[in-house]
C-alpha positions as CSV (number, residue, x, y, z in Angstrom):
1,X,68.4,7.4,89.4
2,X,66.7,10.7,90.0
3,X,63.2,11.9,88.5
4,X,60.3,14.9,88.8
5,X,62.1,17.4,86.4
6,X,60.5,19.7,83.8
7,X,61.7,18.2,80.3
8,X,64.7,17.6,81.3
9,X,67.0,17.7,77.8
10,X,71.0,17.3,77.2
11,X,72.7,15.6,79.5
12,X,76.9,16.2,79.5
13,X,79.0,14.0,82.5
14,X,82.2,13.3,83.4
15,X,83.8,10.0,86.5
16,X,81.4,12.1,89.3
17,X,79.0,14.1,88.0
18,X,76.5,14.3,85.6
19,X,74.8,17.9,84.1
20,X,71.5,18.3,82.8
21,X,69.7,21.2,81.3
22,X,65.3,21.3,82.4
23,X,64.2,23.1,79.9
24,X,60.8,23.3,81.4
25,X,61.9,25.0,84.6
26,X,65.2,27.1,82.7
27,X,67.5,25.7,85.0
28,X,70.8,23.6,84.9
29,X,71.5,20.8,87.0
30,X,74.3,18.8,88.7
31,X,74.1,15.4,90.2
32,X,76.7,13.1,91.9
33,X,76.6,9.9,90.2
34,X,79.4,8.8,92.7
35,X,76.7,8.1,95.4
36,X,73.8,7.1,93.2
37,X,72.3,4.3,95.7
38,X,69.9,5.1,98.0
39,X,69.6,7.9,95.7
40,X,72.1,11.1,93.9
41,X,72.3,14.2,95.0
42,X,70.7,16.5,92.7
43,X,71.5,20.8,93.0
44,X,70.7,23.3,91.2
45,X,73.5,24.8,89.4
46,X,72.3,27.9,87.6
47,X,69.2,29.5,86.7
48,X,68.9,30.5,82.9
49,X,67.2,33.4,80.8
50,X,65.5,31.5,78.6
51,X,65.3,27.4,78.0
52,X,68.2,25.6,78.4
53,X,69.4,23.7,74.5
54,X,72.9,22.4,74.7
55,X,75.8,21.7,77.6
56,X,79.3,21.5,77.5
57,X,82.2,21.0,80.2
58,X,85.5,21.9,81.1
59,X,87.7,21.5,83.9
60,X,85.8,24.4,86.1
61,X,82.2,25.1,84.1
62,X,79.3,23.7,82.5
63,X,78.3,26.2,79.9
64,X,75.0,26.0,78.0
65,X,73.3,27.9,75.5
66,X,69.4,28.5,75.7
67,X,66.7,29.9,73.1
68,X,66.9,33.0,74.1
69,X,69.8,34.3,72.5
70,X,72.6,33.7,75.4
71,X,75.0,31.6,76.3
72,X,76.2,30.8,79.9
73,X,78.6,29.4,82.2
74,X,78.6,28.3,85.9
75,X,80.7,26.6,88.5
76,X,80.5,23.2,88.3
77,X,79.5,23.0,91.8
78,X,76.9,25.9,91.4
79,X,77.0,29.7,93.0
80,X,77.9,32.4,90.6
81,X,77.5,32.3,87.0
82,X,77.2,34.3,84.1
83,X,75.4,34.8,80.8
84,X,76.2,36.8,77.6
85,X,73.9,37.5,74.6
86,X,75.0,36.7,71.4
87,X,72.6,37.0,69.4
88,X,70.9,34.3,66.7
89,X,70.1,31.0,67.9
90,X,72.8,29.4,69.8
91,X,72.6,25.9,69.3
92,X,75.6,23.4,70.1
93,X,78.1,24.2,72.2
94,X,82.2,22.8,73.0
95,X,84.8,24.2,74.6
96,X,88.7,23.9,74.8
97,X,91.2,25.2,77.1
98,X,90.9,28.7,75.8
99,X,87.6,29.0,73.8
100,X,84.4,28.7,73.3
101,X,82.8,27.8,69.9
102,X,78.8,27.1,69.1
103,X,76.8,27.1,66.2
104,X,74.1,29.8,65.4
105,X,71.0,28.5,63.5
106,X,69.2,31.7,62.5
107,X,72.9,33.4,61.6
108,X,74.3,30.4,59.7
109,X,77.3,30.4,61.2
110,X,79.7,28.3,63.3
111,X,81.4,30.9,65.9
112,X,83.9,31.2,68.3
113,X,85.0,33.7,71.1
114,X,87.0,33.5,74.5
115,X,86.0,31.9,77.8
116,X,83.6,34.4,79.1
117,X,81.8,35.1,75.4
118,X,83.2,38.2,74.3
119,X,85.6,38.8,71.3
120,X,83.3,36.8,69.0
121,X,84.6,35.3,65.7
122,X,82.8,33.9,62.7
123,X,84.5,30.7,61.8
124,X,82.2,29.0,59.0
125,X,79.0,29.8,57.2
126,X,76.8,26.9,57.1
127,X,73.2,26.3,56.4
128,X,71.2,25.5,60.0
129,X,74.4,24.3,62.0
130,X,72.8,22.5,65.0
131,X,75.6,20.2,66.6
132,X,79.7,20.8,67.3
133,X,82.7,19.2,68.4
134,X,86.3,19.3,68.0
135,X,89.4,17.4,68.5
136,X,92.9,18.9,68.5
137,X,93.1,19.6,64.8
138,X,89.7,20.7,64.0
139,X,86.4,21.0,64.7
140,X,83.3,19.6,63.3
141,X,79.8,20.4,62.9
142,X,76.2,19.0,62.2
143,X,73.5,20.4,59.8
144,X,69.6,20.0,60.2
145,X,69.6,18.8,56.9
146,X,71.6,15.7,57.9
147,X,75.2,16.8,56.6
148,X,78.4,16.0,58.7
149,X,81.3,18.7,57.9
């Protein structure tokens, strides 16, 4: 399909697009996989303060978190964005229709705030949360050491 990124990492799509953080070049990427023959159309989406970890979409943003202590969010067709410092090591990150939620590594926690980053919860103390999810009931969450809760 497309190829000639820096360690390019998590990939996150939806019917027409797909996202993919480069971690090598601490950018975010969109590409139309509606028109992938001859070839997609690949744009930069946002530029990011430190290397790019994990992605996740709503009906409006991509949001990511990177290793330098910030998470971020950007039209899904690029232009303005923002990013906040939390703090830790934001790993994972999901989204619903009115919040964010991640997991911090160096913190042990799982956390949650609102839609632009501020008014930041602790929801769960876990050891090394890496991964997150959720359905309508509850969400869920992924340990290094292998443990599913």
């Amino acid at each position: 399909m497309s190829s000639g990124y820096a360690t390019p990492s998590r990939i996150v799509a939806d019917a027409a697009k797909a996202f993919f953080a480069c971690e090598g070049e601490y950018t975010i990427r969109g590409m139309d996989i509606s028109t992938i023959f001859p070839a997609p159309t690949v744009t930069v989406i946002a530029s990011t303060a430190g290397p790019p970890r994990y992605l996740a979409l709503d009906g409006s943003y991509v949001y990511w978190t990177t290793s330098s202590a910030t998470i971020g969010a950007a039209y899904r067709t690029g232009g303005n964005y923002f990013e906040v410092s939390v703090g830790g090591q934001p790993r994972g990150i999901v989204v619903d229709a009115e919040h964010l939620y991640w997991t911090d590594e160096s913190r042990y926690q799982v956390v949650r705030s609102d839609l632009q980053g501020s008014n930041q919860q602790d929801l769960a103390s876990a050891e090394a949360p890496t991964a997150i999810t959720l359905d309508s009931e509850s969400i869920y969450y992924g340990l290094s050491n292998g443990s599913i809760y």
